[in-house]
TORKE-665014 format. One line per 5 residues: number of its first residue (from 1); their letters; for each residue x, z, y of C-alpha. Coordinates in Angstrom, 1 decimal. Example, Ala and Ser with C-alpha at 12.3 -4.5 7.8 and 13.67 -1.06 7.14 Angstrom:
1	AS	12.3,7.8,-4.5 | 13.7,7.1,-1.1;
//
This chain:
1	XXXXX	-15.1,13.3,7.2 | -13.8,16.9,8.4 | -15.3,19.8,6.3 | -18.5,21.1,7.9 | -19.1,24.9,8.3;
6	XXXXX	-22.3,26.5,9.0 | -22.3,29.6,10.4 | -25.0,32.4,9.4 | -27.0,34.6,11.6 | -26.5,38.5,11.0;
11	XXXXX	-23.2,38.5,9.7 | -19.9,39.2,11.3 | -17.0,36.9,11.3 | -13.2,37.3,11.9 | -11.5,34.6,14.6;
16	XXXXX	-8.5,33.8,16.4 | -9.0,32.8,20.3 | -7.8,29.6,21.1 | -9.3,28.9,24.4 | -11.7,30.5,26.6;
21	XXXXX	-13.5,28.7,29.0 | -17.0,28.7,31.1 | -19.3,29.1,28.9 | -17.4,28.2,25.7 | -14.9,29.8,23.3;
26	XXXXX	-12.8,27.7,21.3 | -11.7,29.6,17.9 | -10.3,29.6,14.8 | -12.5,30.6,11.9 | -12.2,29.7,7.9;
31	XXXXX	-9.5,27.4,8.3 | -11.5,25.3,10.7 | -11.9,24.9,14.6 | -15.1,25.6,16.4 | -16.0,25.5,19.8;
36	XXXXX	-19.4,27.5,20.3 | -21.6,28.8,22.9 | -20.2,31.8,24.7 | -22.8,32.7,27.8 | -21.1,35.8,28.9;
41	XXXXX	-17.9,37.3,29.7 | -15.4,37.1,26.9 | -13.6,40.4,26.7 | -11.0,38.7,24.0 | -7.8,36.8,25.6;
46	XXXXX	-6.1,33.7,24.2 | -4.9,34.2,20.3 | -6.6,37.5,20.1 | -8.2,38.4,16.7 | -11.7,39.2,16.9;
51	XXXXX	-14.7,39.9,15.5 | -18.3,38.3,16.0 | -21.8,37.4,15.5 | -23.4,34.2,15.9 | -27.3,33.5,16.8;
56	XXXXX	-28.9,30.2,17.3 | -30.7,28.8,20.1 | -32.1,25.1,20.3 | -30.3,24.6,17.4 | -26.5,25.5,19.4;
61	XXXXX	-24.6,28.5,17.8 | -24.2,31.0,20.2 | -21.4,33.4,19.7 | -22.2,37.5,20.9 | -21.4,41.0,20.1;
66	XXXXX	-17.3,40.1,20.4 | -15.2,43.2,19.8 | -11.1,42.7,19.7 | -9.7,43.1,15.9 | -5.8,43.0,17.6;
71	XXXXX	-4.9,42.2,20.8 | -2.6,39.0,20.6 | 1.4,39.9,20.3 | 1.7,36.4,19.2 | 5.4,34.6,20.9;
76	XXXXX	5.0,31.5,23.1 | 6.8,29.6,20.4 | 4.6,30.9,17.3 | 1.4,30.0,19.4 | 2.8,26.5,19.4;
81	XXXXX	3.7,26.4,15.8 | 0.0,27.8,14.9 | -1.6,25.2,17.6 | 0.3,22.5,15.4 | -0.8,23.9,11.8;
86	XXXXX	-4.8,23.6,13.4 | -4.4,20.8,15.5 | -8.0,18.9,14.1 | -5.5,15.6,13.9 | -4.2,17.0,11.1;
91	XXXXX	-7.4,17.2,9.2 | -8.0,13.7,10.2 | -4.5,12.7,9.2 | -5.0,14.4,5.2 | -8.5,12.1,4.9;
96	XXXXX	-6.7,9.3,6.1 | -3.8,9.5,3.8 | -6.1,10.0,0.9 | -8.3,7.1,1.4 | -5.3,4.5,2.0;
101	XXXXX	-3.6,5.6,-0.7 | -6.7,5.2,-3.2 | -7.5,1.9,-1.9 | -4.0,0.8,-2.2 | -3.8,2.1,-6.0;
106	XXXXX	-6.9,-0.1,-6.1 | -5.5,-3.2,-5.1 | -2.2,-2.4,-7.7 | -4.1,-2.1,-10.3 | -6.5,-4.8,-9.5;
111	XXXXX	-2.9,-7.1,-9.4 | -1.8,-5.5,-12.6 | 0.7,-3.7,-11.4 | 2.0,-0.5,-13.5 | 2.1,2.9,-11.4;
116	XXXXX	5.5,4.9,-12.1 | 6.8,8.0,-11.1 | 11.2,8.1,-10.9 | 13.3,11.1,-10.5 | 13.6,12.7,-6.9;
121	XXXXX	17.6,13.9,-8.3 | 20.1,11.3,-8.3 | 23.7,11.6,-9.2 | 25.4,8.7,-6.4 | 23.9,8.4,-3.2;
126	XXXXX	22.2,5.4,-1.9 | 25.1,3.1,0.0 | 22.6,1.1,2.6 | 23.8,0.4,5.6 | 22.2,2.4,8.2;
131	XXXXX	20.4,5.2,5.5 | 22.1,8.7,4.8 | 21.3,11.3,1.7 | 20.7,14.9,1.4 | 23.0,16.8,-0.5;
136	XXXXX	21.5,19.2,-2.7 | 23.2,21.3,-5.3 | 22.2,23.4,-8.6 | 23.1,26.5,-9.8 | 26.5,25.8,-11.4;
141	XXXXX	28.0,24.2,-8.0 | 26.6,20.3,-9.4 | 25.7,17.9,-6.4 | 22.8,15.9,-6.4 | 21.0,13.4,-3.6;
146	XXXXX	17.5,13.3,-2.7 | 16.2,9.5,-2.7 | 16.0,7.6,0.5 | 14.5,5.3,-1.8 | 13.4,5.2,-5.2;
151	XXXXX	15.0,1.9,-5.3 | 17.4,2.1,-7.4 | 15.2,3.8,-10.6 | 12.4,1.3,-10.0 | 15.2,-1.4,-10.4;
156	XXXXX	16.2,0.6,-13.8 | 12.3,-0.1,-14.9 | 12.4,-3.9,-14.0 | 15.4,-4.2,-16.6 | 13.5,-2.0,-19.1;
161	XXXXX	10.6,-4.4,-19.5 | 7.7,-3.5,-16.7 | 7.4,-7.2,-14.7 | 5.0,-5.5,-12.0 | 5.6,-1.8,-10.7;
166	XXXXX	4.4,0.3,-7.4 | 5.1,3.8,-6.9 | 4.1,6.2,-4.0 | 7.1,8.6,-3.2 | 8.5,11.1,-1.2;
171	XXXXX	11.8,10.2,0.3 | 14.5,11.6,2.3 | 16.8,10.6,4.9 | 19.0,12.7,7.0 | 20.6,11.5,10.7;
176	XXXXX	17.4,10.1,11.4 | 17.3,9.6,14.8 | 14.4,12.2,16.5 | 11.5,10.1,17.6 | 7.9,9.9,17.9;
181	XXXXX	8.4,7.3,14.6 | 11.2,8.8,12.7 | 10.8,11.4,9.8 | 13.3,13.0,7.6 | 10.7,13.4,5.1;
186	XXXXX	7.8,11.3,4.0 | 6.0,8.7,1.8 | 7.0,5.8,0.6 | 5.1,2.9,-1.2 | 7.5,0.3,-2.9;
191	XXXXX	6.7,-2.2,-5.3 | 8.4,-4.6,-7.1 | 7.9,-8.3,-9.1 | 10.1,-9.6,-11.6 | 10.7,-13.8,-11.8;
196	XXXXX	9.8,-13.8,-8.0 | 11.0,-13.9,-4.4 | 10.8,-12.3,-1.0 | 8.0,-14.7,0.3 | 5.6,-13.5,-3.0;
201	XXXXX	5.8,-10.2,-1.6 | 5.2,-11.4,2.2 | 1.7,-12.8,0.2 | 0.9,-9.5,-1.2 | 1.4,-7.9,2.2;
206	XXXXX	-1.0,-9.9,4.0 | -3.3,-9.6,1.0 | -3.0,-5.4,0.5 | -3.3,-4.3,4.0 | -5.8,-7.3,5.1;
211	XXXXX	-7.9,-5.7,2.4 | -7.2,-2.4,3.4 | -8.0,-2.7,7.1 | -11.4,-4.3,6.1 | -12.3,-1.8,3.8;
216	XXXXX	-11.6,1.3,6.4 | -13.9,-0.4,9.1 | -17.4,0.4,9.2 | -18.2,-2.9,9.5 | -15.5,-5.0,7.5;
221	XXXXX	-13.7,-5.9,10.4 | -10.0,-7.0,9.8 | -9.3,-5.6,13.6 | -8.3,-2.4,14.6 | -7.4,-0.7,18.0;
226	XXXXX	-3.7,0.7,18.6 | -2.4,1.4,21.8 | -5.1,0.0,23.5 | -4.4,-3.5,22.0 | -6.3,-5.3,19.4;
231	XXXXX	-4.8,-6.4,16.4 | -5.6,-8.8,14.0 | -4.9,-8.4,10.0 | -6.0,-11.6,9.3 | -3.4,-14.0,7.5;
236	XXXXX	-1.7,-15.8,7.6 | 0.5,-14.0,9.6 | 3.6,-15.2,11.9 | 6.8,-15.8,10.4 | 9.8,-16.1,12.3;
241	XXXXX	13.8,-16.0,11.2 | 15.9,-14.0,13.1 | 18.2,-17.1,14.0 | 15.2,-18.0,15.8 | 14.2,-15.2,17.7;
246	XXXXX	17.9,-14.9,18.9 | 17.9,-18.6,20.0 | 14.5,-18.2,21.8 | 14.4,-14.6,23.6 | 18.1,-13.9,24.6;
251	XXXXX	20.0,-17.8,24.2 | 22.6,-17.2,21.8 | 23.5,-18.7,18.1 | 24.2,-15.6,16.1 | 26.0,-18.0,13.5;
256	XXXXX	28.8,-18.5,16.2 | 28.7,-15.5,18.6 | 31.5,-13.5,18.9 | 31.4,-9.8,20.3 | 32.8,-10.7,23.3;
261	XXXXX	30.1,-13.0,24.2 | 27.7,-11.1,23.1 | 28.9,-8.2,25.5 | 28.9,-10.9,27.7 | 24.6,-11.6,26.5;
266	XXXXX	24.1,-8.3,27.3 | 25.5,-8.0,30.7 | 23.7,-10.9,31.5 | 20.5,-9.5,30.7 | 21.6,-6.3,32.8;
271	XXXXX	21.6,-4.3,29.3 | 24.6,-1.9,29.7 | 26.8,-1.8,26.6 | 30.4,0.0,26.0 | 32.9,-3.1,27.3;
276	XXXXX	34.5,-2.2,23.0 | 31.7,-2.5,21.2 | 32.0,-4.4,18.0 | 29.4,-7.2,16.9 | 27.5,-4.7,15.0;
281	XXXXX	26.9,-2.5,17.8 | 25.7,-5.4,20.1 | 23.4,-6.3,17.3 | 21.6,-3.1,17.2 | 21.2,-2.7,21.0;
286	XXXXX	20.3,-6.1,21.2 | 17.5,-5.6,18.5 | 16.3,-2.9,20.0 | 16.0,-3.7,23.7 | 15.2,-7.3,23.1;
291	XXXXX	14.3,-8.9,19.9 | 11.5,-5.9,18.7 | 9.8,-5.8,22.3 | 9.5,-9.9,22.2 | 7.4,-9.6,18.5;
296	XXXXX	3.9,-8.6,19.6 | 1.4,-6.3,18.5 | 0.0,-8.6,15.7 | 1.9,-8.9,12.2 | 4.9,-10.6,12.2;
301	XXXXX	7.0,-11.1,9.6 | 11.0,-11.0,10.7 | 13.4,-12.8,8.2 | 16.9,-13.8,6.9 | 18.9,-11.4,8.1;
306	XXXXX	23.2,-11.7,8.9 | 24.6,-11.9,5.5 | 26.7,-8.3,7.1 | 22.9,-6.5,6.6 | 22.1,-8.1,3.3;
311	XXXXX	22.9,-4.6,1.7 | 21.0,-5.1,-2.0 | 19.8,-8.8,-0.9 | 20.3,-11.9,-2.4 | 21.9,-14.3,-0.2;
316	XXXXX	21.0,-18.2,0.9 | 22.4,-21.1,3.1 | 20.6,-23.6,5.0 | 22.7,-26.2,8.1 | 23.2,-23.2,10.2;
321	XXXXX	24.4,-20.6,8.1 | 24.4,-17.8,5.0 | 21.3,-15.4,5.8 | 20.1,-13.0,3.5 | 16.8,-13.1,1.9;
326	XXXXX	15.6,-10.0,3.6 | 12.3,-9.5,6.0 | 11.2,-6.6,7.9 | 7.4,-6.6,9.0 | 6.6,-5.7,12.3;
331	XXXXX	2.6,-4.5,13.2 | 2.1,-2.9,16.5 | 5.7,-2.5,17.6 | 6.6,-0.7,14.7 | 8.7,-1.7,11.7;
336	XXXXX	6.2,-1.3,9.0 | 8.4,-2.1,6.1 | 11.6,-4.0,4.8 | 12.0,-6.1,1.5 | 14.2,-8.0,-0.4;
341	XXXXX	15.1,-10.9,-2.4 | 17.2,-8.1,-4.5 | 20.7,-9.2,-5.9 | 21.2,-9.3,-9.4 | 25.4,-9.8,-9.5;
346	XXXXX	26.9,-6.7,-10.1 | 30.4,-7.7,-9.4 | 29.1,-8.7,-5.6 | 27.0,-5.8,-5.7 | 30.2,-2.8,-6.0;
351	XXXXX	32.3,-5.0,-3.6 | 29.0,-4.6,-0.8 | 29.3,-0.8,-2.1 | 33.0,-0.3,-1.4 | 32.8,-1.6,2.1;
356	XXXXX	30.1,0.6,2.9 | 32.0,3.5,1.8 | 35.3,2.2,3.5 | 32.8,2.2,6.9 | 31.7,5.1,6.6;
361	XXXXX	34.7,7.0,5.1 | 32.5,8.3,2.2 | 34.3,9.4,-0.9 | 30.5,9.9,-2.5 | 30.8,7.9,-5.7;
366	XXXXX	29.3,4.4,-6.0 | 25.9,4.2,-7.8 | 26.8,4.1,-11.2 | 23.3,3.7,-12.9 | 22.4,1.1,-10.4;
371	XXXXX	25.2,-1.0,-11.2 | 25.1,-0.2,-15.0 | 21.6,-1.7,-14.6 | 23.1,-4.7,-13.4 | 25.3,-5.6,-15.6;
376	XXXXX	22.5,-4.9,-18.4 | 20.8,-8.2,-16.6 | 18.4,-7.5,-14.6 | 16.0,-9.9,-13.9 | 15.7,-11.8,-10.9;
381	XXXXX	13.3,-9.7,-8.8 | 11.9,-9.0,-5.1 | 10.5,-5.7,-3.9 | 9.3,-3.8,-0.7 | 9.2,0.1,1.0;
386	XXXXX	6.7,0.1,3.2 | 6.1,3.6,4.9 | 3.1,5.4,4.7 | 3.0,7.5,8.0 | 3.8,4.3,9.8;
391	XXXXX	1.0,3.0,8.6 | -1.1,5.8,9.3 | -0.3,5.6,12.9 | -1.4,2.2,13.0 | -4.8,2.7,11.3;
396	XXXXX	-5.1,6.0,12.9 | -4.6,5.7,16.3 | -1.8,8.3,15.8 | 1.1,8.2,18.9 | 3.3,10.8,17.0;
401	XXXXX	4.4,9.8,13.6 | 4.6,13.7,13.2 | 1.0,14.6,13.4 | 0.6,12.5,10.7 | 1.6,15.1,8.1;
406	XXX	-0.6,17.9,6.8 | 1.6,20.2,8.0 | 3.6,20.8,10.7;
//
């Protein structure tokens, strides 16, 4: 619920002009936006300061005596930034990140799981394919990386003794690519289960925002609206390997394919790609043109990934091939979230490491405490980051993943 304020006859108020139109004057007064009553001629322009009364009639605040506190100086590009900081989503936005986060520390503790908190300062950056670190140094010149994961600490707690842990955290990523779903800042919920695999946390997916969906409705229901299409929480949900959805939407064995023919795929399908791109690039373009469009707006669960994109996976073999144990859940069209089977070999681990350094010509060192941890034995283990503001577009009706956060 927004925050209700009453205004009081025979006092005098102080507002900034948002709009003016007939018969109405949009403002912004005590941190809140009100749209009252305004029968005559406003004297005030847009994003003046000004000063008013209010009276009542039939119950409607009318707004009168208006005198100008400061004609508006405001720039065109300040306007927009203080249009942002009071856009009413906002508000909405804040209630909606507090509710889902205390009905999903709710459901944790209900599974008896044990809430932690990790460091935001790492020494080593995390090496996953795909994610980039800030840099951020202290006083004497020492470098430091913020988290685009608290990964590698919660995996440091599994080995210490805690079978069941969740944590809600603010993460990092730089070279983010600038989109209506992309954020170089915001939260992350990740959990993790000891003596388990990836298809025990597919189960607590369903089960944590199943019962999160129902307990947001007003009337229980595990359906909500987003982008005009209704979607259905109720599980079990699909479950599909990416083998298949290769086979099945664009033809082609991925165990097999070369990067020739899949340039070759991609022509076909009149998708324009460089005539050098590697099997990695292909992949990507591929993913994003025509696997992710194919899903669907209900949940999905994508899995067993290339062994190349196994980054901190375990790996598995069936008659086609070595996938890893890896599944990203799609809701909506969005990637909601991405968990592992998580490897445990250390040795396997560094060599993954060192090629993703030689790719990306990073002399950052490896994650020492990471790998220290796995050589200490840690214990066979899967875990998930799901992202928060993702979420809240979904249950929010949100189009912009950055009107999502409090601020702007």
């Amino acid at each position: 619920m927004i925050p209700y304020f009453q205004f009081q006859q025979n006092t005098r108020y102080t507002a900034r002009v948002i709009q003016y139109t007939q018969n109405s004057l949009v403002i912004h007064c005590n941190g809140l936006r009100h749209e009252l009553h305004c029968p005559d001629i406003c004297p005030a322009k847009e994003f003046d300061l000004i000063q008013f009364s209010v009276t009542y009639k039939n119950n409607t605040p009318t707004i009168k005596d208006i005198t100008i506190v400061h004609a508006s100086d405001i720039a065109a590009h300040e306007r927009e930034q203080f249009l942002s900081l009071i856009d009413p989503a906002r508000i909405t936005a804040a209630h909606l990140f507090a509710k889902i986060t205390a009905l999903m520390h709710r459901w944790f503790l209900r599974e008896d799981f044990l809430e932690v908190r990790t460091p935001l300062l790492s020494k080593s950056p995390n090496l996953e394919f795909g994610l980039r670190n800030f840099k951020v140094y202290a006083g004497n010149n020492e470098q430091f990386f913020l988290p685009t994961s608290p990964e590698y600490s919660m995996k440091r707690l599994l080995t210490a003794g805690h079978p069941r842990i969740f944590q809600l955290a603010p993460v990092f990523r730089d070279a983010e690519p600038k989109s209506n779903s992309h954020l170089h800042e915001f939260t992350m919920l990740e959990w993790y289960r000891a003596y388990t695999d990836y298809i025990t946390i597919m189960n607590d997916c369903q089960s944590l925002l199943y019962t999160l969906v129902k307990e947001l409705s007003e009337d229980a229901s595990p359906n909500i609206i987003y982008n005009s299409q209704t979607i259905d929480f109720t599980p079990p949900w699909r479950t599909v390997t990416v083998h298949e959805l290769y086979v099945s939407v664009m033809g082609v064995n991925l165990a097999t394919i070369t990067a020739a023919a899949f340039r070759a795929a991609l022509h076909a399908l009149d998708i324009a790609i460089n005539e050098n791109a590697d099997w990695d690039e292909c992949f990507f373009l591929s993913w994003v043109q025509c696997i992710e469009p194919a899903l669907g707006f209900n949940p999905v669960f994508v899995k067993d990934f290339p062994v190349r994109y196994a980054a901190l996976a375990a790996t598995a073999s069936n008659d086609i091939w070595e996938y890893a144990q890896r599944f990203e859940l799609y809701i909506g069209g969005l990637e909601l979230a991405n968990a592992f089977t998580e490897l445990t070999d250390p040795v396997l681990q560094k060599e993954r490491f060192i090629q993703e350094q030689q790719r990306r010509n990073d002399s950052s060192p490896l994650p020492a405490e990471l790998l220290q941890t796995l050589r200490w034995g840690m214990p066979p283990s899967a875990g998930i980051a799901l992202g928060i503001e993702r979420l809240m577009m979904l249950l929010g009706g949100f189009q912009d993943i950055h009107r999502t956060s409090i601020l702007p």
